[in-house]
Legacy VTK file of the C-alpha trace (Angstrom):
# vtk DataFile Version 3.0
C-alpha trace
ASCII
DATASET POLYDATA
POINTS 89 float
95.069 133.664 96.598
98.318 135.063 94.521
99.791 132.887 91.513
102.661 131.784 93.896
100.371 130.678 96.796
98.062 128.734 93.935
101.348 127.184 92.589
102.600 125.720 96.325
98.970 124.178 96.466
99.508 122.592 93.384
103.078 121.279 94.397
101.834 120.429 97.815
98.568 118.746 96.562
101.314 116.507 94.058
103.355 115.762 97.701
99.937 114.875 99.746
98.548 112.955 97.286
101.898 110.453 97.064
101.622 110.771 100.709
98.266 109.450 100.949
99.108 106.777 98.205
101.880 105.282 100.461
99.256 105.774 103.372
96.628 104.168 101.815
95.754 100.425 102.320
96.741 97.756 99.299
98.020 98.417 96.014
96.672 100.721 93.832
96.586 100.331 89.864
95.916 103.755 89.117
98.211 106.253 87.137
100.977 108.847 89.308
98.471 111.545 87.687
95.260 110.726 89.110
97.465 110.052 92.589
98.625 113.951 92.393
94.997 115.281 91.269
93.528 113.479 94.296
96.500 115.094 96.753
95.579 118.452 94.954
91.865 118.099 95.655
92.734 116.803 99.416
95.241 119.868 99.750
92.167 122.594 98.968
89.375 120.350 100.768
91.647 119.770 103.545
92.268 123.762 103.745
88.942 124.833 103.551
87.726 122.589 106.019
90.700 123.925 108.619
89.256 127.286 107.683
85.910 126.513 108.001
86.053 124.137 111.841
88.774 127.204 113.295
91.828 125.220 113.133
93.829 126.932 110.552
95.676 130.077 110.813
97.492 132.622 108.816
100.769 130.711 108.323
101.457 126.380 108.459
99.102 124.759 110.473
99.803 121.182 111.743
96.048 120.161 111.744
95.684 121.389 108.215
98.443 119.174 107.126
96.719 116.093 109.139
93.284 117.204 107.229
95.173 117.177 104.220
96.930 113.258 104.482
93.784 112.077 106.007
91.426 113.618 103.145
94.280 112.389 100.528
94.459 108.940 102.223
90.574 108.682 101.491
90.357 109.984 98.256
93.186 107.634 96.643
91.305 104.788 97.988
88.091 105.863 96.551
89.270 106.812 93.382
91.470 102.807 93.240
88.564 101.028 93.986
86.130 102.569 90.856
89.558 102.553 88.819
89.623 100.016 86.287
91.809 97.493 87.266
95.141 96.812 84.868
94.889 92.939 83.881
98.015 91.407 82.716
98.250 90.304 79.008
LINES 1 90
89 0 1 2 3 4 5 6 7 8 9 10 11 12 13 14 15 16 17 18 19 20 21 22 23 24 25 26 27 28 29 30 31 32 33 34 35 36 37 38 39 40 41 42 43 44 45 46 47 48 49 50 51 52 53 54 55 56 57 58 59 60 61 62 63 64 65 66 67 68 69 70 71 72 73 74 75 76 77 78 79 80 81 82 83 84 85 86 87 88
């Protein structure tokens, strides 16, 4: 992977993981930058597995984007409910 094609991960992982936010079921208290870490590790899990059950290709592959959400979806729900809750002062 080149410097550019890391870089797009990183900017698509930030774009998944609000995806999956607004996906996601309730509202979450956690910070924007745990929301784009989780859509960056969604974006790489979400390739790999594409790669690894045949459904990916060379260029933009619909199911890898699906894998992607989906993974992102359930990783910003995870990572809300063992976030610490904001209480109000």
């Amino acid at each position: 992977m080149t410097i550019t094609g890391l870089a797009a991960a990183v900017v698509l992982g930030a774009v998944i993981g609000v995806l999956g936010r607004l996906v996601a079921p309730g509202r979450e208290s956690m910070p924007i930058w745990l929301t784009i870490g989780a859509g960056i590790v969604a974006a790489f899990a979400g390739t790999g597995l594409a790669q690894v059950f045949g459904l990916a290709d060379d260029g933009w592959s619909i199911w890898t984007t699906v894998l992607q959400i989906a993974l992102a979806v359930v990783g910003v729900f995870l990572v809300a409910a063992f976030w610490p809750k904001r209480t109000p002062s």
